[in-house]
C-alpha positions in Angstrom: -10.6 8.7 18.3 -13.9 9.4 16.9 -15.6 12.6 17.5 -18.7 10.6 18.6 -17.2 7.5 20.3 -19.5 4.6 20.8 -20.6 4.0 24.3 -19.6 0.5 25.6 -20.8 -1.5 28.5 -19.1 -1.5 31.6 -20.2 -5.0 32.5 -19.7 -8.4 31.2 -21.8 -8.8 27.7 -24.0 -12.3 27.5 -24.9 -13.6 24.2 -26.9 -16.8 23.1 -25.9 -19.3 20.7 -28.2 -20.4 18.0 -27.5 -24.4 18.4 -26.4 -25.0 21.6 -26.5 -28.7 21.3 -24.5 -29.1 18.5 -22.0 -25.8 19.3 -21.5 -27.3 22.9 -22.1 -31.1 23.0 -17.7 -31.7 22.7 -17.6 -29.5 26.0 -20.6 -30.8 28.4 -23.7 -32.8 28.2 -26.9 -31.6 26.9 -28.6 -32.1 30.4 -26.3 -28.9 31.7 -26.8 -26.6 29.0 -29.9 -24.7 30.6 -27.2 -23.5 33.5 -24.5 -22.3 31.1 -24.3 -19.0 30.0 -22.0 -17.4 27.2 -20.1 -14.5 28.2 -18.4 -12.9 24.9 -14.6 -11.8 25.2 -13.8 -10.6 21.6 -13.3 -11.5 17.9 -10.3 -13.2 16.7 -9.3 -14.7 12.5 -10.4 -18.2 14.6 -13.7 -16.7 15.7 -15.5 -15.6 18.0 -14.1 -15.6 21.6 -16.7 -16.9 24.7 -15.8 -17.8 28.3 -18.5 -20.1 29.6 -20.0 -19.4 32.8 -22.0 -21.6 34.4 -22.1 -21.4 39.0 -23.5 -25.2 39.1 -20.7 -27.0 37.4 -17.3 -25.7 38.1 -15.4 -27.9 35.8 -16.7 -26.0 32.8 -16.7 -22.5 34.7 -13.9 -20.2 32.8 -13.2 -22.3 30.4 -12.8 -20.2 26.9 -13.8 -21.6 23.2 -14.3 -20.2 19.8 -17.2 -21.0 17.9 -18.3 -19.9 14.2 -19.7 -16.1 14.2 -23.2 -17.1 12.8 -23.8 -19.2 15.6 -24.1 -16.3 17.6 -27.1 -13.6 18.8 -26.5 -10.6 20.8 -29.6 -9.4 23.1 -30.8 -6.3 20.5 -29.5 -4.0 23.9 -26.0 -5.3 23.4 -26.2 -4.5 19.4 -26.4 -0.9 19.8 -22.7 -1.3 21.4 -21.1 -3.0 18.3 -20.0 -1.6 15.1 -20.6 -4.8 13.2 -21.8 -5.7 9.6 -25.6 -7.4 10.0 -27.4 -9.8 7.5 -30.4 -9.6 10.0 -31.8 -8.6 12.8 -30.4 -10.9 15.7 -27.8 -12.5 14.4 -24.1 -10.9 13.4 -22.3 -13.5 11.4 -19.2 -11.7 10.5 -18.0 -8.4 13.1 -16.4 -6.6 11.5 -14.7 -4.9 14.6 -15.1 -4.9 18.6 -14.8 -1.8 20.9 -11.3 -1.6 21.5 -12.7 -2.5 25.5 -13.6 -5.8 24.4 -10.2 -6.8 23.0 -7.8 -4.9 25.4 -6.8 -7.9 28.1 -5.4 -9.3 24.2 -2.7 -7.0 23.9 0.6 -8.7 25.1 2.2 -7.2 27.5 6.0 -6.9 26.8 8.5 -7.2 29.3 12.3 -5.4 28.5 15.3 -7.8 30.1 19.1 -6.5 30.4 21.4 -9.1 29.9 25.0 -9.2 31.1 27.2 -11.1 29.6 28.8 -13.7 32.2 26.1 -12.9 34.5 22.5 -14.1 34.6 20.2 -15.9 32.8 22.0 -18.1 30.5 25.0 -16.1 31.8 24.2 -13.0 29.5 25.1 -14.9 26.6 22.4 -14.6 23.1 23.8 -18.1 22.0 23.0 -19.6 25.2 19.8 -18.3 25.3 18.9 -19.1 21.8 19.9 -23.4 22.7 16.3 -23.4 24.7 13.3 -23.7 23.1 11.3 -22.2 25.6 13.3 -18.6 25.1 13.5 -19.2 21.4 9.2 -19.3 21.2 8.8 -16.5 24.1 11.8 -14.1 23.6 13.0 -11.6 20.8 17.0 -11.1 21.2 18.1 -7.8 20.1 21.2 -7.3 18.8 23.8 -4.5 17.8 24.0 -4.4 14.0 26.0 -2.9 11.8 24.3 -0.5 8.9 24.9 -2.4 6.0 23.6 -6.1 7.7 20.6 -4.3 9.1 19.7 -2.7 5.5 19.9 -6.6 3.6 18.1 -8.6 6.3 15.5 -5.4 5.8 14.9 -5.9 1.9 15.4 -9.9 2.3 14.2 -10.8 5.5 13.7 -14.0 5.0 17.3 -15.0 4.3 20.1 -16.4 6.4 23.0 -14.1 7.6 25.8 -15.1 8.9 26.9 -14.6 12.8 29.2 -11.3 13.5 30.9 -10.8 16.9 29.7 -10.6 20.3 26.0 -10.4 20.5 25.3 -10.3 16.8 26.4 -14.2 17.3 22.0 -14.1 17.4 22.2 -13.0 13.8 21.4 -16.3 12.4 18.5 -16.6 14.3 16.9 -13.3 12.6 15.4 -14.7 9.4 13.3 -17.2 11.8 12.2 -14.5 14.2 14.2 -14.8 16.9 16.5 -11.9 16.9 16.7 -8.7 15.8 19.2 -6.0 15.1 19.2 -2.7 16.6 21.7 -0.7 14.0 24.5 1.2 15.7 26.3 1.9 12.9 29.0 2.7 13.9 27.3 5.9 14.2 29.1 8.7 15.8 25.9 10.3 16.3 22.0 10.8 16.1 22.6 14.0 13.5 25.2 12.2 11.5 24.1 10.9 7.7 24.5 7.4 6.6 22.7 6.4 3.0 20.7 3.2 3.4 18.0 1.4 1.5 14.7 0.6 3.4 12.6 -2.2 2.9 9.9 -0.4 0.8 12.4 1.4 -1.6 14.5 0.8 -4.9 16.8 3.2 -4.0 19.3 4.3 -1.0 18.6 7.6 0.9 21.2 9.8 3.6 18.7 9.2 6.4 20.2 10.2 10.1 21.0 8.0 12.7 17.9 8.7 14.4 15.7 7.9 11.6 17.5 4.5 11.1 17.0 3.7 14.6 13.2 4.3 14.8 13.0 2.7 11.7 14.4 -0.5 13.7 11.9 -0.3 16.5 9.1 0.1 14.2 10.4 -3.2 12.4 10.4 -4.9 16.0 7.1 -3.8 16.5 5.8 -5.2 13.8 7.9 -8.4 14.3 6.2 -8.3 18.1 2.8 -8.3 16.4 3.1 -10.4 14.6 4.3 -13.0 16.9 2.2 -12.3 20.1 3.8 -15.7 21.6 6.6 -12.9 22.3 6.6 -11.1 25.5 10.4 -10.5 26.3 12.8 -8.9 24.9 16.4 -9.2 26.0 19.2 -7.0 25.4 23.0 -7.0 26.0 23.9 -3.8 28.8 26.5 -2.1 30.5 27.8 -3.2 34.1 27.1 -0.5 35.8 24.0 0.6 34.5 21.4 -0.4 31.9 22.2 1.4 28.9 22.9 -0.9 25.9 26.4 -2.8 26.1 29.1 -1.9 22.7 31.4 -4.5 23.4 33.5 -4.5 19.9 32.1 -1.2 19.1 32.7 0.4 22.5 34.7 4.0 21.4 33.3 3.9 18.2 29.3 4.9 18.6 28.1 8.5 20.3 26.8 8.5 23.6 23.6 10.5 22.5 23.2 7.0 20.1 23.5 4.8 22.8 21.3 7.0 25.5 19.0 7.0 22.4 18.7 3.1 21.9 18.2 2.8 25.4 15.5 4.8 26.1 13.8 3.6 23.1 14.2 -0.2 24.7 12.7 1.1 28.1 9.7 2.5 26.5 9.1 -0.1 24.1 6.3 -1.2 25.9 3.9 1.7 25.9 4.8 1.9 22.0 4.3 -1.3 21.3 0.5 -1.2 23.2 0.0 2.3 21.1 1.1 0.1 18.2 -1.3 -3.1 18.7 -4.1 -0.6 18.9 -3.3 1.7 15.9 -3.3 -2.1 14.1 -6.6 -3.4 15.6 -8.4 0.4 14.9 -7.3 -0.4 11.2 -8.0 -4.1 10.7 -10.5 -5.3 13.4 -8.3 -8.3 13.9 -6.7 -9.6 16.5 -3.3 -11.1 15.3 -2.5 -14.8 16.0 0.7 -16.8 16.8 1.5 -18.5 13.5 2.4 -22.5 13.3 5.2 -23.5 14.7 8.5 -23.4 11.8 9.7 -27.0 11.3 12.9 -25.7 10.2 13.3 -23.6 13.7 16.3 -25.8 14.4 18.9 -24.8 16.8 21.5 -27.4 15.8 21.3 -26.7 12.2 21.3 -22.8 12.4 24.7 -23.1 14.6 26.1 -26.0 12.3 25.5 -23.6 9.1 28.7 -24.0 8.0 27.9 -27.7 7.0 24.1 -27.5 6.4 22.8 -24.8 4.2 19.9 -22.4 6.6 16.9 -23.0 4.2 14.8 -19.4 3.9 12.6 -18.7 5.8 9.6 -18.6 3.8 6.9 -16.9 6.1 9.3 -13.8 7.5 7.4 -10.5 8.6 7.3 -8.1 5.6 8.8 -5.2 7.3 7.4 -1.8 6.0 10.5 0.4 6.1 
């Protein structure tokens, strides 16, 4: 935080619009634009963000838009509560960033989901849930992964990778975005050494198994923000209780690993909303849902073994 912080507002902020004829025309005829009023809800890389508000006709009231930022004028009041770049007086054509209260309702709010296998949604099963469409744009599957897979999809992460057991069957589905792998090891645990190469290095390093598994949630932060059309993230669990589920590596991984993993899934969350905000503080951009991959296929990723999985050739450029 700054040591002088900028005082903001606490009501809504009103702005005016340079050609309202011409900026609102596709939205309502020029005979209501005297009752319409322009309330401004943030900045995004499509512009900038107004609700309009207008008590006399309800069909338009709420309804949001995005218009170009020189075709709007803050009151000279409301400029003393931005940090923006100006070319003039009264208008600001290109913000360079909001007070973080301006942009907060855009943070996604993530929801964590335990699935268990034979049960539930899809009956707990990551190939099931990775056949609909809807779960595929709205979900992130994390899976257990084994060192070595998690340190190749990490320096090539947009390449194919073939399905392992249980729930790494979602492994195929990680190049495009839809799954992720949460490295287990098999690490006996959260001391022990294991060399590995990260994503921004030439070489391998002994990192512990701690460090490797931060390193993972920071990559599914980053995979979260970058994909904000992502608000659930399932995971495979126990029976009896919602720590993370071994399955074929059950015996083989420490219990201070998988109490590790868990609690790192239950307060991903809070760190990812920490994490949006360190990234807005730094960029003063408010990160969009890419265009939808034509080659997000279901049919083909599962048939690989007849049709080649083409790269994916937008993947998130993970920084460790």
């Amino acid at each position: 935080m700054s040591a002088n912080p900028v005082r903001v507002s606490k009501r809504p902020v009103y702005v005016r619009c340079n050609d309202y004829t011409n900026t609102f025309l596709p939205y309502l005829s020029s005979k209501h634009l005297k009752h319409l009023k322009l309330q401004f809800m943030g900045m995004t890389d499509e512009g900038v963000h107004l609700k309009l508000v207008s008590d006399s006709i309800p069909d338009i009231n709420g309804r949001q838009v995005f218009v170009s930022p020189k075709a709007v004028q803050f009151k000279k009041n409301e400029r003393k509560y931005m940090k923006c770049e100006r070319q003039s007086d009264s208008i600001i054509p290109v913000p360079r960033k909001f007070p973080l209260v301006f942009v907060r309702d855009h943070i996604p709010i993530i929801e964590i989901v335990p699935l268990r296998f034979g049960t539930g949604l899809f009956h707990g099963d990551f190939k099931n849930v990775l056949q609909s469409e809807y779960h595929r744009r709205i979900s992130l599957c994390a899976f257990n992964d084994n060192a070595e897979q998690f340190e190749y999809h990490g320096c090539n992460p947009g390449k194919p990778m073939g399905a392992g057991g249980g729930n790494a069957c979602s492994r195929p589905f990680q190049h495009l975005c839809h799954a992720i792998g949460i490295p287990t090891g098999p690490f006996h645990s959260l001391d022990q050494k294991w060399p590995i190469r990260l994503a921004n290095s030439t070489e391998r390093q002994y990192l512990t198994a701690k460090t490797i598994i931060n390193v993972a949630f920071h990559r599914m932060m980053e995979l979260l923000l970058m994909h904000p059309e992502k608000t659930v993230v399932y995971y495979s669990a126990e029976y009896e209780n919602d720590n993370i589920g071994l399955g074929i590596f059950a015996g083989s991984v420490g219990i201070d690993v998988v109490e590790w993993i868990t609690k790192k899934l239950k307060n991903l969350p809070k760190d990812f909303q920490k994490f949006w905000i360190k990234h807005y503080q730094k960029h003063g951009t408010i990160p969009q849902a890419p265009p939808k991959n034509h080659e997000d296929n279901y049919k083909m990723v599962m048939e690989a073994r007849y049709t080649p999985i083409p790269d994916n050739s937008c993947p998130v450029q993970y920084s460790f």
